[in-house]
N, C-alpha and C positions, 0 to 999 in steps of 0.2 A: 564342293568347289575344288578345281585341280589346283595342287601345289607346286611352285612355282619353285626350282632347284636349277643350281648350278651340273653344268655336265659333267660327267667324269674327263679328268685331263687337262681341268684345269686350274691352279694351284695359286695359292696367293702367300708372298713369303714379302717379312718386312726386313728390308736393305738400309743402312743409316738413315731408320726412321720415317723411311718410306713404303707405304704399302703397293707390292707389284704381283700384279696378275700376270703368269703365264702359259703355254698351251705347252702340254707333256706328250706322248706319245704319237698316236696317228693326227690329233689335234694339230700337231705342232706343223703339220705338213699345209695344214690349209690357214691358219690364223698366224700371222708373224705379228712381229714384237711384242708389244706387252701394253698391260693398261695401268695405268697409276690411279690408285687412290685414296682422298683423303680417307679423314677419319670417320666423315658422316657414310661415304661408301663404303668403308671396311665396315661398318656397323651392319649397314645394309648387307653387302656378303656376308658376313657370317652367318644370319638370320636366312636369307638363301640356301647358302651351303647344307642346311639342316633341314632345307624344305620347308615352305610356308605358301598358305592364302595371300591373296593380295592384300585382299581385308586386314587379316592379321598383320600384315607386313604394315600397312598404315598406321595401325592401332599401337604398334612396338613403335613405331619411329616416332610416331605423336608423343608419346608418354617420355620416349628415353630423353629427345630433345625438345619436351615440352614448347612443342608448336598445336598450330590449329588445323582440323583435319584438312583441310580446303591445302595449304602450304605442306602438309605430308604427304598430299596426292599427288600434286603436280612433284615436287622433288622427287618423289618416291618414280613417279611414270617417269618422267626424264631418263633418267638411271637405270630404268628396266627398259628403256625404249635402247637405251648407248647398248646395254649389255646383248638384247637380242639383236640386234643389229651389225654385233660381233659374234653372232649366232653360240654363245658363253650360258645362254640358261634353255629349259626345257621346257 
């Protein structure tokens, strides 16, 4: 199964306790401003950022904020639908 990874360039740094995603280098020409996210997204990015199955990716989220797999999917696809759609994962 492919794993699911954020692209090179682009970065995620927390500003008075806000987490902001932004586009670095040649990124930065085609993706303007920035995406905020909470705390259950930074969860999600980080597990991204290191590469992960989707599977996997549900299976982390269900456990961390003990939900039911059914509410880790759909949150989980939401969030990977925003992300690719900001063309952010690969």
């Amino acid at each position: 199964m492919a794993k699911l990874k954020i692209k090179k360039g682009f970065v995620l740094n927390e500003v008075d306790g806000e987490y902001i995603v932004a586009a670095t280098g040649k990124n930065s020409l085609t993706f303007s401003g920035y995406i905020c996210l909470n705390h259950t997204g930074k969860f999600l990015w980080d597990l991204l950022a290191r590469g992960i199955s989707q599977k996997d990716l549900y299976k982390k989220f269900m456990k961390e904020f003990e939900i039911d797999f059914d509410t880790a999917k759909e949150d989980a696809d939401a969030f990977l639908a925003k992300l690719k759609g900001a063309d952010v994962i690969e």
